[in-house]
GUMI-429709 format. One record per atom (N, C-alpha, C, O): residue in one letter; x, y, z. Coordinates in steps of 0.2 Angstrom, whole numbers, plus 2048, in hexadecimal, padded with zeros to 3 digits. Example, Ala and Ser with C-alpha at 12.3 -4.5 7.8 and 13.67 -1.06 7.14 Angstrom:
2
a8427E4827;a83E7EA827;a8427F0827;a8477EF82A;s8407F5823;s8447FB824;s840800827;s843806828;
END
This chain:
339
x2B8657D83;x2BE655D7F;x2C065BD7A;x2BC65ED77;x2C865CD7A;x2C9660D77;x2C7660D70;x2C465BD6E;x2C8667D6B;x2C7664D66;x2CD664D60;x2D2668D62;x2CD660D5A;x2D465DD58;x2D3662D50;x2CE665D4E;x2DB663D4E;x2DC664D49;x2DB65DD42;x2DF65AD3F;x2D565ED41;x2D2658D3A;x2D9655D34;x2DA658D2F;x2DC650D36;x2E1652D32;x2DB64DD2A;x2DA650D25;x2D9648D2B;x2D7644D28;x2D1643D27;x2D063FD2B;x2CB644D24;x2C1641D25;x2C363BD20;x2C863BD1C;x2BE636D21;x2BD632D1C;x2B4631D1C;x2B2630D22;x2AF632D16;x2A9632D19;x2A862BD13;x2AB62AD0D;x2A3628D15;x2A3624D11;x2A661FD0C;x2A461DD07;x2AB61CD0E;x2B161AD0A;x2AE612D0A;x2AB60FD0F;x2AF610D06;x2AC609D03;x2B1606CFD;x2B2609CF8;x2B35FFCFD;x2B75FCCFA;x2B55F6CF8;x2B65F1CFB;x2B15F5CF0;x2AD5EFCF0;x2B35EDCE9;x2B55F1CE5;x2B65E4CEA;x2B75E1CEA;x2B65DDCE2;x2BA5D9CE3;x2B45DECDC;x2AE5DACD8;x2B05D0CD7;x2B65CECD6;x2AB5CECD8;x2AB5C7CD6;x2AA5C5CD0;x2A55C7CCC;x2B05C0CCE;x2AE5C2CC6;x2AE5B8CC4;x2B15B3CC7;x2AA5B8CC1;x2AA5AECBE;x2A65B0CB7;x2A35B4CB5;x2A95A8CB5;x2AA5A6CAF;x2AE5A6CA9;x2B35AACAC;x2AF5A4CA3;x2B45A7CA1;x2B55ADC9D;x2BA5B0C9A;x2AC5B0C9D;x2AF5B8C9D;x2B05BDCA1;x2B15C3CA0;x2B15B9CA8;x2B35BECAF;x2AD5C2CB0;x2AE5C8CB2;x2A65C0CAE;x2A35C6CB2;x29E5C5CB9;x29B5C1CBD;x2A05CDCB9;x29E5CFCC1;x2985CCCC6;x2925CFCC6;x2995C8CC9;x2945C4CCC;x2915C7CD3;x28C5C4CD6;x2945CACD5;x2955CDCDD;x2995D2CDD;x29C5D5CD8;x29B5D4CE6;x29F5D8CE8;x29E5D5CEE;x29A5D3CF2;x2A75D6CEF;x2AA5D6CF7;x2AA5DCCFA;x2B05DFCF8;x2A65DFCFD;x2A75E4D03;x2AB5E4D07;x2A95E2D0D;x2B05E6D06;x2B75E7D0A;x2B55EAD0F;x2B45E8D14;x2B55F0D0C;x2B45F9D11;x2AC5F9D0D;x2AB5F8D07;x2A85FAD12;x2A15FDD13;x29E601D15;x29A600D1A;x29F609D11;x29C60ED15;x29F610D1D;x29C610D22;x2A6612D1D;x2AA611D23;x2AA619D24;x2A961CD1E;x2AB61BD28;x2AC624D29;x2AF625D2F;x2AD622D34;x2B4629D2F;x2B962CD37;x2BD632D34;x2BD634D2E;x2BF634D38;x2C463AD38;x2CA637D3F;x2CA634D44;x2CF63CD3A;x2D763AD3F;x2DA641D40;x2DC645D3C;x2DB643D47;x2DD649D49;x2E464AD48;x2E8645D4A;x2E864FD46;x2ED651D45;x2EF64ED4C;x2EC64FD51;x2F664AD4C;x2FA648D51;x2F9642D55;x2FE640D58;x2F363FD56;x2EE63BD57;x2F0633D55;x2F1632D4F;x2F062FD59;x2F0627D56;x2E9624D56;x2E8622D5B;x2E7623D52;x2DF61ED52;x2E0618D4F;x2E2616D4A;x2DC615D54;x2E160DD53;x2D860BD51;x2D260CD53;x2DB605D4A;x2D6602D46;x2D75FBD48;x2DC5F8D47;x2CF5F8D4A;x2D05F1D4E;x2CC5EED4A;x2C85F1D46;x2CE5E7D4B;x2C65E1D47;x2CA5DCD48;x2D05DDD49;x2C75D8D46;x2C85CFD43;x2CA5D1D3C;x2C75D6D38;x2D05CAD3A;x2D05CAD34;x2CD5CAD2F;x2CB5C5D2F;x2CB5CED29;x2C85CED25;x2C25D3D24;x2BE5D3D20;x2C45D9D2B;x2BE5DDD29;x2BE5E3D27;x2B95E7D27;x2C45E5D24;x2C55E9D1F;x2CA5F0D21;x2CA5F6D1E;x2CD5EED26;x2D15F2D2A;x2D75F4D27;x2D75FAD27;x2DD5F0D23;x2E25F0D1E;x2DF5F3D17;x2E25F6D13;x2D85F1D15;x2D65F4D0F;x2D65FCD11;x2D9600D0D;x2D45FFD16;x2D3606D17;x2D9607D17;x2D960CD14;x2DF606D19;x2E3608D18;x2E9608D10;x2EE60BD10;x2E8605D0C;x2E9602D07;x2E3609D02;x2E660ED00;x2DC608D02;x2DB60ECFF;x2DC616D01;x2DB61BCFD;x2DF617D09;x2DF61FD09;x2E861ED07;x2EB624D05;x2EB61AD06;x2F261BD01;x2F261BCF9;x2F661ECF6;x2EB618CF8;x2E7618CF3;x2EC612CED;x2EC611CE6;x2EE60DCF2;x2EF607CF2;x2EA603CEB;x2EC600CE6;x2E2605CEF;x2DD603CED;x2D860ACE8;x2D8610CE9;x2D7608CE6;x2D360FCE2;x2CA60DCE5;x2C660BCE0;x2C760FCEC;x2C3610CEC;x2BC612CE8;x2BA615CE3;x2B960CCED;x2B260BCE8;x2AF611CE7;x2AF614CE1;x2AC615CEE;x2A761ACEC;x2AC61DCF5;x2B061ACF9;x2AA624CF6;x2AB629CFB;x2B162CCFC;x2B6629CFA;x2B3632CFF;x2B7635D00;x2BB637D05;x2B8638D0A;x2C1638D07;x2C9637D09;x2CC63DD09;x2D163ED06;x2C8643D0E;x2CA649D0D;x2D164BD13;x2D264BD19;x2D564DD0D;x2DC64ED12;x2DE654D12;x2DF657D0D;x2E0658D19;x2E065FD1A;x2E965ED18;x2EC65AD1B;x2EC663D15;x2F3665D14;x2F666AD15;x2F566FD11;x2FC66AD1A;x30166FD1D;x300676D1B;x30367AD1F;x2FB679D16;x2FA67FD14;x2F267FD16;x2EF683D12;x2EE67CD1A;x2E767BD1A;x2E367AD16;x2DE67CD18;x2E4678D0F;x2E2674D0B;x2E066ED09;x2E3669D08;x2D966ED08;x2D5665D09;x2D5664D02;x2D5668CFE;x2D765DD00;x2D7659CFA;x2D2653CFB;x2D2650D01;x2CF651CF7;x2CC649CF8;x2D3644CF4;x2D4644CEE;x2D6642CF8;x2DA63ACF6;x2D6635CF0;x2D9633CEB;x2CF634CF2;x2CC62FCEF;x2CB630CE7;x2CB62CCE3;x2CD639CE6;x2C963ACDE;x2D063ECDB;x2CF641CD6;x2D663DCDE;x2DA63FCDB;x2DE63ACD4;x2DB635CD1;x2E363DCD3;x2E563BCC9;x2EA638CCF;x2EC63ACD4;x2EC631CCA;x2F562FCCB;x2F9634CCE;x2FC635CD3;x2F9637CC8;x2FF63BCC8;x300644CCD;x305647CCE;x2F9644CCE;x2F764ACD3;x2F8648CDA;x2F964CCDE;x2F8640CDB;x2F963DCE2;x30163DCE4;x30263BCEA;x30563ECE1;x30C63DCE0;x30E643CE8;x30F641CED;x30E647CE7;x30F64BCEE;x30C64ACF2;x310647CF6;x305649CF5;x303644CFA;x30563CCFD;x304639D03;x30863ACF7;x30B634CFB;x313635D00;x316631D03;x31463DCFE;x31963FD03;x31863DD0A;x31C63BD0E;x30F641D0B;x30B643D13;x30A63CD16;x30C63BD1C;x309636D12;x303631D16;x30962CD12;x30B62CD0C;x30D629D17;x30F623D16;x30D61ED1B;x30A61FD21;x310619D18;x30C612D1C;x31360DD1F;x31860DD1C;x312607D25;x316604D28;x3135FFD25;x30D600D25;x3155FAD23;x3145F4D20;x3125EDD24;x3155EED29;x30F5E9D25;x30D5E5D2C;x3155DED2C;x3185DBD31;x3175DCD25;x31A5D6D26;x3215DAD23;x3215DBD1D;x3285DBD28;x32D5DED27;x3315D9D24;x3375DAD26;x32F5D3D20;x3315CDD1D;x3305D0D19;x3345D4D18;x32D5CFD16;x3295D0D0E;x3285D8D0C;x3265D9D06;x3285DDD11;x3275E3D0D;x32F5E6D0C;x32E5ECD0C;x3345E5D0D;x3395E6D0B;x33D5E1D05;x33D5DBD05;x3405E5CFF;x3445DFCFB;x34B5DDCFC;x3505E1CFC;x34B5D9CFD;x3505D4CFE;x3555D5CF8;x3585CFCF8;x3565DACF2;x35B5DCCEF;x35E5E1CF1;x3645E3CEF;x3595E5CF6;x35D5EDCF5;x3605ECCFE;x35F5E8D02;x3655F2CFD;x3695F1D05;x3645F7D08;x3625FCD04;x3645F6D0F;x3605FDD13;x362604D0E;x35D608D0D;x368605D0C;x369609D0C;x36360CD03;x361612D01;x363609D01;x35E609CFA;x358608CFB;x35560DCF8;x355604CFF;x34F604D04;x34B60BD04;x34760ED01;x34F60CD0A;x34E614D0E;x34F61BD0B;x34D621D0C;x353618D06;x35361FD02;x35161ECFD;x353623CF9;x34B619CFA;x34761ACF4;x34361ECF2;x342621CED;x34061FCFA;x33A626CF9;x33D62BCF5;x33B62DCF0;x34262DCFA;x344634CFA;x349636CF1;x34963BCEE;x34C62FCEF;x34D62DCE7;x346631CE4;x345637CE3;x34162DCE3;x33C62ECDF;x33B634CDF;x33A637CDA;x33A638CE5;x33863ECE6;x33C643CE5;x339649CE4;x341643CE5;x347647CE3;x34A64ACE7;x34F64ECE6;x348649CEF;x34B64BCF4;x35264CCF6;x354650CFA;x357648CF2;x35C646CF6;x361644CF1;x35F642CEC;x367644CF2;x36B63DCEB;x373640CEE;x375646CF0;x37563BCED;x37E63BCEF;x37F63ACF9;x37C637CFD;x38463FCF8;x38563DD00;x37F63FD04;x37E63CD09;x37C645D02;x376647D07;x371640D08;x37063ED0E;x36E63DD03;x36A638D03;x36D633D09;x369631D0D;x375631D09;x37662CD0E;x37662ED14;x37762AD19;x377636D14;x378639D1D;x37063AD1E;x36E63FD22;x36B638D1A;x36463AD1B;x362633D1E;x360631D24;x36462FD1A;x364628D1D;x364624D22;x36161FD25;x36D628D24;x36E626D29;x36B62AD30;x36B626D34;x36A62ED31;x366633D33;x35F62FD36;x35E62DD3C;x35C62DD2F;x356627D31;x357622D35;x353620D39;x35D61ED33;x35D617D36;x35E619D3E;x35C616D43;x362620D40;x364621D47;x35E621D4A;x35C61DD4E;x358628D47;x352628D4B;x34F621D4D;x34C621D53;x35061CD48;x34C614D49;x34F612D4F;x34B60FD53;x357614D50;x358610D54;x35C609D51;x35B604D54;x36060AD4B;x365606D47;x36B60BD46;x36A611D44;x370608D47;x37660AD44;x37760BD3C;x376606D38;x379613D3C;x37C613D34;x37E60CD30;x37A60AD2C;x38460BD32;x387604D30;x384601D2C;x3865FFD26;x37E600D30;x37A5F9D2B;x3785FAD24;x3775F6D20;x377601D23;x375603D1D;x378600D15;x376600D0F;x37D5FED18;x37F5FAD11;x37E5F3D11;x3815EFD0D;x37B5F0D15;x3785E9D16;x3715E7D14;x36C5EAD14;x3715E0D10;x36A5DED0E;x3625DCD14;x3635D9D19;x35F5DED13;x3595DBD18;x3595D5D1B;x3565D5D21;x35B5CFD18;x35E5C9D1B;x3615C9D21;x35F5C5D26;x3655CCD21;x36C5CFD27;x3685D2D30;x36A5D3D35;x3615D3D2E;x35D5D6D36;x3585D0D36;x3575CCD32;x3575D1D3D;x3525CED40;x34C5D2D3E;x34C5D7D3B;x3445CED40;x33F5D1D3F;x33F5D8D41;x33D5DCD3D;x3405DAD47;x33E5E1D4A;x3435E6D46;x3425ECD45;x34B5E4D46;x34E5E8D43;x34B5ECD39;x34A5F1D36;x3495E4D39;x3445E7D32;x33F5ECD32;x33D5F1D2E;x33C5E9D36;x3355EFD39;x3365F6D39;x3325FAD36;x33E5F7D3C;x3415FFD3D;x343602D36;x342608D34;x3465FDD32;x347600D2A;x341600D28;x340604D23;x33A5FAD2B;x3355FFD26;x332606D28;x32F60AD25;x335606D30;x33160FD32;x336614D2F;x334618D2C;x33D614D2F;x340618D2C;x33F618D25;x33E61ED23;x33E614D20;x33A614D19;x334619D1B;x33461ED17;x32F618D1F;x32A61AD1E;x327623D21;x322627D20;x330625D24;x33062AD27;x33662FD22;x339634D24;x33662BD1C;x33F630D19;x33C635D14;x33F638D10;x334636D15;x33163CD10;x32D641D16;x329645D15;x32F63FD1B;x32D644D22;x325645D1F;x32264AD1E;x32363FD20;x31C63ED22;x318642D28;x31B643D2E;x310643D24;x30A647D2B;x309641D2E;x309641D34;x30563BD2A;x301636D2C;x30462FD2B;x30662ED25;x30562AD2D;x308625D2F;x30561DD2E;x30761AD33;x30061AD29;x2FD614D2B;x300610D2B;x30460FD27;x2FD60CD31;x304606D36;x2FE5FFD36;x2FA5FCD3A;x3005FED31;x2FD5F6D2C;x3015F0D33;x3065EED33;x2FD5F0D38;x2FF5EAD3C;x3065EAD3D;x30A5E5D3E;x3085F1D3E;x3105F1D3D;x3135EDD43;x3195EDD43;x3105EAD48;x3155E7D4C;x3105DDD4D;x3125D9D52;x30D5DDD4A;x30A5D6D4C;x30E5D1D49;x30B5CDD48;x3145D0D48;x3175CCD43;x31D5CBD48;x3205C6D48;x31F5D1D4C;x3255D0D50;x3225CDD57;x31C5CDD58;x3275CBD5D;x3295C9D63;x3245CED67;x3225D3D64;x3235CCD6E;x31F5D0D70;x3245D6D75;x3235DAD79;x3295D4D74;x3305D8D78;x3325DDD72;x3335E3D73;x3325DBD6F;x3345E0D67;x32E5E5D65;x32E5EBD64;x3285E1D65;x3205E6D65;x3235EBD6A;x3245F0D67;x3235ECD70;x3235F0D75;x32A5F6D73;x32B5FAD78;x32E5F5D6F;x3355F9D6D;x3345FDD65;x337602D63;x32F5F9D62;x32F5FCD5C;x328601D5D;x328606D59;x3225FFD63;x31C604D65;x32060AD66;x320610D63;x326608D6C;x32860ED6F;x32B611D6A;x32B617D6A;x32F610D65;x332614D61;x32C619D5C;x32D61FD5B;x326616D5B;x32261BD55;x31D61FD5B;x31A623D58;x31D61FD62;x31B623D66;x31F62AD66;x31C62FD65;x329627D68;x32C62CD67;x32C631D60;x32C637D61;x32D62DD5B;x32D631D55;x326635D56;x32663BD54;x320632D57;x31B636D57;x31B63ED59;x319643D56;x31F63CD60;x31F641D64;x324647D62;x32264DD63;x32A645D5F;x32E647D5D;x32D64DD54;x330652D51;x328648D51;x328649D4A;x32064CD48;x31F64ED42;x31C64CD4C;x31564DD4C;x310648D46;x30C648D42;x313645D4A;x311640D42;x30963CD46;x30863CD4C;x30563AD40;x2FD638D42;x2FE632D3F;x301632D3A;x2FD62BD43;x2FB626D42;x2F5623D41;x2F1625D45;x2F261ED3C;x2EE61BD3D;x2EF616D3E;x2EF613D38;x2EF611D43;x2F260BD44;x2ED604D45;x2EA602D4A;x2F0600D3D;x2EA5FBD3E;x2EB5F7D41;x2F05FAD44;x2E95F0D45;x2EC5EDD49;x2E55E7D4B;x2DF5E8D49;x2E75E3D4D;x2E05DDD51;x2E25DCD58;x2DD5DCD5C;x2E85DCD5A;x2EA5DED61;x2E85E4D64;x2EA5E9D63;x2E15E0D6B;x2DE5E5D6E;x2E55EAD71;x2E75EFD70;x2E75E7D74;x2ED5E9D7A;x2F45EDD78;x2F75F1D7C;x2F55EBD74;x2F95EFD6D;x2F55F7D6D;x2F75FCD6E;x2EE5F6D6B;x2ED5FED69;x2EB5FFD6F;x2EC606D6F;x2E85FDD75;x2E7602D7B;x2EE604D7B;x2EE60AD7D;x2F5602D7A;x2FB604D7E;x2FB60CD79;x2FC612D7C;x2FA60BD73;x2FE60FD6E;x2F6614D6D;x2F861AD6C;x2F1613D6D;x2EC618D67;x2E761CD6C;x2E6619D71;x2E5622D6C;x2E2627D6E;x2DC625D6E;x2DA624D74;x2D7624D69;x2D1622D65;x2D261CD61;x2D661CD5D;x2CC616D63;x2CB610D5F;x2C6612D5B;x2C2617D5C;x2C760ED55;x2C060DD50;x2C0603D4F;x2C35FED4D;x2BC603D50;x2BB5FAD4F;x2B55F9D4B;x2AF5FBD4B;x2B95F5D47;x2B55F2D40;x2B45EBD3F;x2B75E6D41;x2AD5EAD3B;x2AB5E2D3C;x2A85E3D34;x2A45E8D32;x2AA5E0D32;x2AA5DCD28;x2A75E3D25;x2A25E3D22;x2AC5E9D26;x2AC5EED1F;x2AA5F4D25;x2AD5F9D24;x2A65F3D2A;x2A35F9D2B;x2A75FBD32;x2AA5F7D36;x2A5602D33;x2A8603D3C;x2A0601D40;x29A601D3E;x2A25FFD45;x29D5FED4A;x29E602D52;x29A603D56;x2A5604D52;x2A560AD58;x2AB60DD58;x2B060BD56;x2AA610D59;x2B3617D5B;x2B1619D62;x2AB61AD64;x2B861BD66;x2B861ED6B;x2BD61ED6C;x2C061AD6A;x2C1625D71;x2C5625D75;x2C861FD79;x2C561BD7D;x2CE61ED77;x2D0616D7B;x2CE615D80;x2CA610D81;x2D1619D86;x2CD616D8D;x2C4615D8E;x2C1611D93;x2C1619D8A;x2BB617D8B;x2B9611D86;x2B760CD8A;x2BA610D81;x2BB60AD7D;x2BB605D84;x2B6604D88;x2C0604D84;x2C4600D8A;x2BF5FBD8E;x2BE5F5D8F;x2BC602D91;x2B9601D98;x2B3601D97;x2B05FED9B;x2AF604D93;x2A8605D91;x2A4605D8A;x2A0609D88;x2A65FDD87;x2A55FCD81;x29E5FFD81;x29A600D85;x29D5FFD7B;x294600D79;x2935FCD75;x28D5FCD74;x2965F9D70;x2955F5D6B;x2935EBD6E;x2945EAD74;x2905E7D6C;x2905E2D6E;x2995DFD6B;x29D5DDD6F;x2995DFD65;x29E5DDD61;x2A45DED64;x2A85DAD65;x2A55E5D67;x2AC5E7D6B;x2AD5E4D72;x2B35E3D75;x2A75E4D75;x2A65E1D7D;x2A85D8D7A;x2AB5D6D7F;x2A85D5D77;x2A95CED74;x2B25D0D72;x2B65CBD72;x2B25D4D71;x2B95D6D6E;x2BD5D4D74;x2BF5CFD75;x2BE5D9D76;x2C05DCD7D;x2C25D8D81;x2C75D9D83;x2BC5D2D82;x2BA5CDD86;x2C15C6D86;x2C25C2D8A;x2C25C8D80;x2C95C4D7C;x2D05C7D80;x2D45C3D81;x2D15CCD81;x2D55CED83;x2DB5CBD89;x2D85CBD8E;x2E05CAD89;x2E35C4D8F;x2E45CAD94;x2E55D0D93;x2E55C7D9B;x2E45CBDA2;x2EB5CADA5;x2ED5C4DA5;x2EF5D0DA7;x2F45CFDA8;x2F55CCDB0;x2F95C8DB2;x2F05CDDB2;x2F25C9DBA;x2EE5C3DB8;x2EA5C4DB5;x2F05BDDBA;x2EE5B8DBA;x2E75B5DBE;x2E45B0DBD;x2E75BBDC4;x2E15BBDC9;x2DB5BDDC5;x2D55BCDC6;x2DD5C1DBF;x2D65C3DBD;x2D35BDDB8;x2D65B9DB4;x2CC5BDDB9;x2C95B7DB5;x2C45BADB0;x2BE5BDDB0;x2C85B9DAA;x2C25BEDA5;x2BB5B8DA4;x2BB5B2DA6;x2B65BED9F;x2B05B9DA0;x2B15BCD97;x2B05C2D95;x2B45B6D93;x2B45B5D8F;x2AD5B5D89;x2AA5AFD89;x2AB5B8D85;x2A45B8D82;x2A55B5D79;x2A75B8D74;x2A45B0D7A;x2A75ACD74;x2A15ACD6F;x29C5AAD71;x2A25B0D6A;x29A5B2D64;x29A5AAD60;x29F5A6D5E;x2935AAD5E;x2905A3D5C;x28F5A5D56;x28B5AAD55;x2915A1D4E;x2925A3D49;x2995A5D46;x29E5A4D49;x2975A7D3F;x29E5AAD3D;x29C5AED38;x2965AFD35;x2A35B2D36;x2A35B8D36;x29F5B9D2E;x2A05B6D29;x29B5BFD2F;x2975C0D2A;x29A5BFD21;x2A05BDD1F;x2985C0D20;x29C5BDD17;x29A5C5D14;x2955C8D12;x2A15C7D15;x2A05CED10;x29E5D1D0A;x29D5D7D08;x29E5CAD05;x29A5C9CFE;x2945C8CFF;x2915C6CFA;x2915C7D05;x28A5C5D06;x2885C7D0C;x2845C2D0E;x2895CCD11;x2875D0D16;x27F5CFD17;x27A5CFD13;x27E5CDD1E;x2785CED21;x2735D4D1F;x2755D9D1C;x26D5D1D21;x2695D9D20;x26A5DCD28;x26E5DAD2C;x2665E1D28;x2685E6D2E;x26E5E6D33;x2705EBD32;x2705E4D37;x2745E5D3B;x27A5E1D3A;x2795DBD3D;x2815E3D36;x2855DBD33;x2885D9D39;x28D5D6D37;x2865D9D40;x2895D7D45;x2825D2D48;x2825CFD4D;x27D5D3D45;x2775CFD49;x2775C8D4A;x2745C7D4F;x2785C4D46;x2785BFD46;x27B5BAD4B;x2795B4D4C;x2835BFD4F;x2845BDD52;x2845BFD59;x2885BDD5D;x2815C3D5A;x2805C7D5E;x27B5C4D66;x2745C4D65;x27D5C3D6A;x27B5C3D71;x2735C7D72;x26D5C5D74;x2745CDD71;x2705D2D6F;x26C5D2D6E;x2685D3D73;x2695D2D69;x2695D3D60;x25E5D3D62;x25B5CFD66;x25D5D5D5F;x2555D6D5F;x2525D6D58;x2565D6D53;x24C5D6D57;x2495D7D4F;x2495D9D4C;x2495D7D46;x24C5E1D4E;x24C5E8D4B;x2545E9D47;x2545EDD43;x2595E4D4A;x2605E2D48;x2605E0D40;x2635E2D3B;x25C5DCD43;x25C5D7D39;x25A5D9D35;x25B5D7D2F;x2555DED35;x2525E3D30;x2555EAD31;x2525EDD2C;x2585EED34;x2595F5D33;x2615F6D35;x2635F3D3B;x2655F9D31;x26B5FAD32;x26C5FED36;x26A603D35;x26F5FED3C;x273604D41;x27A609D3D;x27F606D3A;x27860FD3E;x27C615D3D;x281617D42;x280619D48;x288618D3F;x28C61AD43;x288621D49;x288627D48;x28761FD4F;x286628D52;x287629D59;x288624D5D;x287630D5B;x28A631D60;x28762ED69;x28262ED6D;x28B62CD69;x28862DD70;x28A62ED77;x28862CD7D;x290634D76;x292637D78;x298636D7D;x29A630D7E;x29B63BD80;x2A3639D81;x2A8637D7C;x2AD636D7D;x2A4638D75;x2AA639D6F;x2AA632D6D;x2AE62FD69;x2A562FD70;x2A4626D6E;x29E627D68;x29A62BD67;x2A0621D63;x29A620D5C;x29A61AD5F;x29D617D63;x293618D5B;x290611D5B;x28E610D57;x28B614D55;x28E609D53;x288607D4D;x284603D52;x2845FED50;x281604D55;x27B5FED58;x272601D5B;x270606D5F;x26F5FFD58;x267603D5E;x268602D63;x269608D65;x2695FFD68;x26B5FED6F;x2715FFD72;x2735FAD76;x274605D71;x27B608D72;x278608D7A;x27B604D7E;x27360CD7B;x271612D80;x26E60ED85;x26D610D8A;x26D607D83;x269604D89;x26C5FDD8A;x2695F9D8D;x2745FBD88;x2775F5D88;x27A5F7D8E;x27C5FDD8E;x27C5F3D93;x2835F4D9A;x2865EED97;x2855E8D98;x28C5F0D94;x28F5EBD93;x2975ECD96;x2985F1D9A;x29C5E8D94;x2A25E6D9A;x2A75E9D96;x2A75E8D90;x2AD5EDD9A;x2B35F0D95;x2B95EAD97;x2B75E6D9B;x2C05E9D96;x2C45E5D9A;x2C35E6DA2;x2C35E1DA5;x2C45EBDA4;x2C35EFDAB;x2C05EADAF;x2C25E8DB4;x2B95E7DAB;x2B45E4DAF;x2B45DDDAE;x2B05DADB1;x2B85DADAA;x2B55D5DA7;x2BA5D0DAC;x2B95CADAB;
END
């Protein structure tokens, strides 16, 4: 495997939650959002972040925006002069130029756009705030964006009302692209649209990809969606990663129990093929109140003594594949290919 330019490390990153009751609000617990999560994002690279709802995949994106101000660990981001900064321990006001590099796509192109401003105020907020731009240049910058999306100038003096969902979608990438962004997190950016429209709005952040060198992180629950779009998966279950790997291997040669269960969900485009659906017994761990040793044990096919008491470590097991499981190395389990 070749080796990548590090645009992004995160080691340790954890997002707790606090539980607060009574009428003096005090702290009773913690929700474990993000628990001890760690990966790195290669310069140019799309790494698609997968799970069931709820397990902490939109928080990690939410704190490396710094959305969320991070429990405990560090968000090391290398910038255009080869300079590493931690995101997590920065000042407000020190983070103001990095929110230029790492912008974000929004998942519901309803609701993250306001319904007072016309595209044309939209689209040119960033570049306002930042001092970018003002007068005619701002609206030939503009227009400039909506063409890359794939909309007509035109519409720029139009309220959000006036598009369809996918057309919205495109004014949130050109929003998300009018400060000529490194890094790109794409918050479920297409689960909300048509699956004809998914397939036009993939292809347009492919092109820009290619075109603008831009790094995606892309959250998503649709397996099929990120094999289409992402280089490397990370799949996450209530806070924590349980594996990474290059997509096609992912794919075809799960190591995790959790992901082979994933996968196994996945719909078969030929109709001759008959998946062996692996339906887990249980529900989903309670993130305020996590299992001992393995928080996938309980429901786990698998799962042995050594599960319930000792926690598994993200580690290699080569081919550029991570695992959190003790029995990476001796499970034969099924990728879509076989199932």
């Amino acid at each position: 495997m070749e080796k990548c330019s590090v645009l992004l490390t995160v080691n340790d990153l954890k997002m707790h939650f606090p539980i607060r009751h009574g009428f003096l609000q005090r702290v009773t617990g913690y929700v474990k959002a993000v628990d001890g999560v760690s990966f790195s994002v290669c310069c140019g690279e799309t790494l698609g972040l997968v799970g069931e709802s709820g397990c902490g995949k939109t928080t990690i994106g939410r704190c490396l925006m710094r959305a969320y101000e991070p429990t405990c660990g560090t968000m090391i981001y290398q910038n255009e002069r080869g300079e590493t900064v931690d995101l997590a321990r920065l000042p407000g006001r020190q983070l103001k130029p990095y929110r230029r590099e790492l912008r974000m796509i929004f998942q519901d192109p309803y609701s993250s756009l306001n319904p007072r401003m016309t595209v044309l105020d939209i689209v040119a907020e960033p570049l306002r705030v930042h001092h970018l731009a003002k007068g005619k240049d701002l609206e030939d910058r503009v227009a400039a964006l909506l063409k890359r999306v794939g909309l007509r100038p035109e519409y720029m003096r139009r309220y959000p009302h006036a598009f369809s969902g996918g057309q919205r979608q495109r004014i949130g990438i050109a929003r998300a692209l009018a400060l000529s962004p490194r890094i790109v997190i794409c918050d479920e950016a297409v689960s909300a649209l048509d699956v004809s429209v998914q397939a036009q709005i993939l292809n347009i952040l492919q092109d820009l990809q290619l075109e603008l060198n831009l790094t995606y992180l892309f959250i998503s629950h649709d397996l099929s969606v990120v094999e289409y779009i992402a280089d490397r998966v990370a799949v996450m279950y209530v806070g924590k990663l349980v594996e990474v790997a290059p997509t096609e291997r992912l794919f075809n040669a799960p190591r995790h129990p959790y992901t082979e269960a994933l996968l196994s969900a996945v719909p078969k485009p030929d109709p001759r093929m008959r998946s062996r659906r692996i339906v887990l017994e249980g529900e989903v761990a309670d993130p305020a109140n996590p299992p001992s040793g393995c928080y996938f044990h309980p429901r786990c096919r698998y799962a042995q003594a050594r599960c319930a008491t000792e926690r598994p470590e993200l580690h290699d097991v080569g081919q550029g594949q991570q695992v959190a499981c003790h029995f990476a190395e001796e499970l034969s389990l099924s990728g879509v290919r076989a199932n």
